[in-house]
N, C-alpha and C positions, 0 to 999 in steps of 0.2 A: 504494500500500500504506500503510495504516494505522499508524503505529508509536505505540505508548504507550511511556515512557522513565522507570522509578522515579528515585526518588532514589539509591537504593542503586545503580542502573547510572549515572546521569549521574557518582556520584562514581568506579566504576570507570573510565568513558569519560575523565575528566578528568586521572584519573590514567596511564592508558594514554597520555594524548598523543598528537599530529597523526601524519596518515600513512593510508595506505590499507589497509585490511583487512577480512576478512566481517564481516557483522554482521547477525544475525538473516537469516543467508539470501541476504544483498546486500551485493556489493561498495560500502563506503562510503569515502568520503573523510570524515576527520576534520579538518576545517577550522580554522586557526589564523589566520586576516584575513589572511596575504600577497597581494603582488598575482601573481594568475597569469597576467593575459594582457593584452595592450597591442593594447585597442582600437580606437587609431589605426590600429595596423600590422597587425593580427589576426595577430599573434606569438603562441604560448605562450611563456612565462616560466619555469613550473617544469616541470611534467609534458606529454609530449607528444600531441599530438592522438587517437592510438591509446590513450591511457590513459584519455582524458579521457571519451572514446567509449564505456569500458570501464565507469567509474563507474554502479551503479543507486539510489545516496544518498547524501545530503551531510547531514552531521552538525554545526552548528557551536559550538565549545568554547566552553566558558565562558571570559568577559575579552575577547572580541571585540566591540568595539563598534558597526563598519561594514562590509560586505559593500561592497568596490571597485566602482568601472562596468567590466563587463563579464567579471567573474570567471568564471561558470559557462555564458558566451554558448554555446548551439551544443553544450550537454552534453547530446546527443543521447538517452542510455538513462536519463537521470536520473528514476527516478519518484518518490521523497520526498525532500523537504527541511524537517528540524529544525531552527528557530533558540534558541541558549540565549536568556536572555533578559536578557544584556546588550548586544543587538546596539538599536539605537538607529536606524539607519541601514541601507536596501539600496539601493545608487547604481543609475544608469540603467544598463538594460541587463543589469543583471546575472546576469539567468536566461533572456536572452531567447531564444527559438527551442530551449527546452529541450522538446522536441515528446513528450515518453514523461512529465513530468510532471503527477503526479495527486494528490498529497497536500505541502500542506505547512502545518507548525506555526509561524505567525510567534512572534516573543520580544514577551512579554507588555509590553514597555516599547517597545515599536518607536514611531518619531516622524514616519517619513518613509518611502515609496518612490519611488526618483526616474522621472524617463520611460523609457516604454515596458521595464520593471525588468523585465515578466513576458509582453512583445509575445509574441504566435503559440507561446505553449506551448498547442498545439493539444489537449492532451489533457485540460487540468486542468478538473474538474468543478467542484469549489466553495473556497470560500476564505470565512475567517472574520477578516476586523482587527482587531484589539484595540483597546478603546480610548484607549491612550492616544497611538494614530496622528492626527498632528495634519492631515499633508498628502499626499495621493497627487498625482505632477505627470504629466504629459501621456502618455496613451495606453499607461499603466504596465499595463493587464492589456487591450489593444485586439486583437483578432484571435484569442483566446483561446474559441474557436468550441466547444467546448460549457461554458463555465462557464455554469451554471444556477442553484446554488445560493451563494448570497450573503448574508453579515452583514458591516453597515457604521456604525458609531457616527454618529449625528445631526450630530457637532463636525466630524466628518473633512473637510476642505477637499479640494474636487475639483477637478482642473487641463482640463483640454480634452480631452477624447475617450477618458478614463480606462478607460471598458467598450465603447468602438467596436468594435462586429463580435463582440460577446458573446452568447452565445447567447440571455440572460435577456432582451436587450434589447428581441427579437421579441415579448414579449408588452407590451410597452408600448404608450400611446394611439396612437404616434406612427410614421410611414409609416418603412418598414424595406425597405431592398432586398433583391434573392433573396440578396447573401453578406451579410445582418445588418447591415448598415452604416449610417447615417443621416446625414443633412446637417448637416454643423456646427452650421448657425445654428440650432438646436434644441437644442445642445449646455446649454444653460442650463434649459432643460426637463426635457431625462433627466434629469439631476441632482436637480433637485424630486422628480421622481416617483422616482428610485433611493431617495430618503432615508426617501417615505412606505410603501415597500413592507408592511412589519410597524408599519403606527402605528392601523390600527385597534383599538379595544377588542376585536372578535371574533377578533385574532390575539396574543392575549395568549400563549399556549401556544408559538405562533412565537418571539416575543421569547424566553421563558423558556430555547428550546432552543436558543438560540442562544448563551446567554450562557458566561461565561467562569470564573465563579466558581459557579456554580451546585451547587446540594444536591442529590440524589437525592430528595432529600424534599420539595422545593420543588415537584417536576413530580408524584411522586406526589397530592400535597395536592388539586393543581389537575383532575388528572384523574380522582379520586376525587370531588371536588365536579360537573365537569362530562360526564362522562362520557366513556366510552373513544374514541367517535367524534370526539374533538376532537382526536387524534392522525393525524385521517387529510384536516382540513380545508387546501384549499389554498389559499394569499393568490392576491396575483395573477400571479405567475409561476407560478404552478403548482407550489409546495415547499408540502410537508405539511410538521409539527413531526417527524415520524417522522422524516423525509429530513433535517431538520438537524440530531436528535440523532445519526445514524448519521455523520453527516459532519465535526460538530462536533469538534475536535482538543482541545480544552480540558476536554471532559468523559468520563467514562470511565462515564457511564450508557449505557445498551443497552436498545433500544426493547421488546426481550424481558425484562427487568427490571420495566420499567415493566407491561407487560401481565401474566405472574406477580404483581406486585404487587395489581392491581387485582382478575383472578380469584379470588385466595386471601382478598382480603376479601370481596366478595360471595359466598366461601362461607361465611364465617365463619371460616375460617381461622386467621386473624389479627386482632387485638386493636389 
C-alpha cells in the first residue's frame, strides 16, 4: 500500500509519539530506533512475536538515525515501510523475510543498507534509492523474487549478490537459472548492466520518473514535446515510465494527471 505523508500529518505523527496504533486503515508501529530483537538469540526485546505478527506498517519518527540489524526480521504482515528522513543507516537484516512487504519510502538522506537488510521479502515489487545512498552491502535485496521495478543512482556502491534471485534480473544478457539466480563470478557484470538500465538517450522519460525531486511540469514538458506514447516505452527490463511514476514514493504525480494534461492541450484546452 501506497502511503503519501503531508507535513501537516508527519508533525501530528511526531507529536503523537512511539507506540502502536491504526493509521490510515493499518495497524502501524511508530518506531522510535530501540532495539527490539537480538539476532543472535532470535529473542524479542520489547513486543512479543504475536504482536509483531500483528503489525501491517512501520512508520519511522523523526530523530532516528539507524534502523538496528534485525529489528523488523520475520515481521511477517508488514506491507509499508516509511522512513523519516533522518534515518542514515538500515543494519543487516533488518527487514528481512518480511514476506507481505510491498511499499517502502527510504529517508531521502539514507547512506547505507547493510547485508541481506531486505533478503526474501518475497513480495516487494519495486524500490526506488535515493541518492544520497553511498553503499548497498551483500545480498541486501537477494531472493526478493518479484522486484521488477528498480531506481538506483550511478555512485551507489554495490556489495556481492545485492539483486541475487531478483526478478528484474531475468531479463539481463546473462544465463539465469529457473529460481532467478546467477553465478557469482558474473556478479561484476550484473552490476554494469544494473547501472546502465535507464542510461540510454531514448529512456530519458525513464530517468525523469524516477526521480526524487521532480516537477509535474518537468514530465509534462517532455511528453508534450515527445508525444504520449513515450509513456508506455519499455527499457530493458520491461518498466515503462508509467510503471515508475505509479510506483515512484517521492512523487505525488499520477500517470492520469499526466494524460488529462496532454488531452486538454491538444484540444486547446489549455494555454
Amino acid at each position: 500500500m501506497k502511503l503519501q505523508i503531508s507535513t501537516e500529518e508527519w508533525q501530528e505523527i511526531e507529536r503523537m509519539g512511539p507506540g502502536v496504533r491504526e493509521y490510515k486503515g493499518l495497524k502501524t508501529l511508530f518506531y522510535n530506533g530501540e532495539r527490539l530483537w537480538d539476532g543472535i538469540n532470535d529473542v524479542c526485546l520489547v513486543h512479543s512475536k504475536e504482536e509483531r505478527d500483528s503489525w501491517q506498517a512501520i512508520i519511522v519518527l523523526p530523530g532516528v538515525e539507524v534502523i538496528p540489524s534485525s529489528t523488523f526480521t520475520e515481521c511477517k504482515n508488514v506491507k509499508t515501510v516509511i522512513m523519516t528522513d533522518s534515518i542514515n543507516m538500515v543494519g543487516h537484516c533488518a527487514f528481512e523475510k518480511c514476506k507481505s512487504l510491498v511499499f517502502i519510502k527510504f529517508s531521502r538522506n539514507l547512506g547505507c543498507i547493510g547485508w541481506s537488510a531486505f533478503k526474501l521479502c518475497i513480495s516487494l515489487k519495486s524500490i526506488f534509492i535515493p541518492s544520497s545512498c553511498r553503499e548497498i552491502i551483500d545480498f541486501a535485496f537477494a531472493s526478493c523474487i518479484k522486484l521488477r521495478i528498480l531506481s538506483i543512482p550511478q555512485h551507489t556502491q554495490l556489495a556481492v549478490g545485492v539483486f541475487h534471485g531478483a526478478a528484474f534480473t531475468t531479463k539481463s544478457p546473462f544465463e539465469i537459472d529457473s529460481n532467478g539466480f546467477y553465478d557469482l563470478f558474473i556478479d561484476g557484470s550484473m552490476k554494469e548492466w544494473i547501472r546502465s538500465i535507464n542510461n540510454e538517450e531514448k529512456y530519458t522519460l525513464h530517468r525523469l520518473c524516477c526521480s526524487h525531486v521532480l516537477e509535474m511540469n518537468d514530465i509534462q514538458t517532455f511528453v508534450e514535446r515527445e508525444g504520449l506514447r513515450t509513456m508506455t516505452v519499455k527499457n530493458s527490463i520491461g518498466v515503462t515510465p508509467s510503471e515508475y511514476l505509479e510506483a515512484n514514493p517521492y512523487l505525488k504525480v499520477k500517470v492520469k494527471q499526466i494524460i488529462n494534461y496532454f488531452i486538454l492541450r491538444k484540444m486547446g484546452e489549455l494555454v
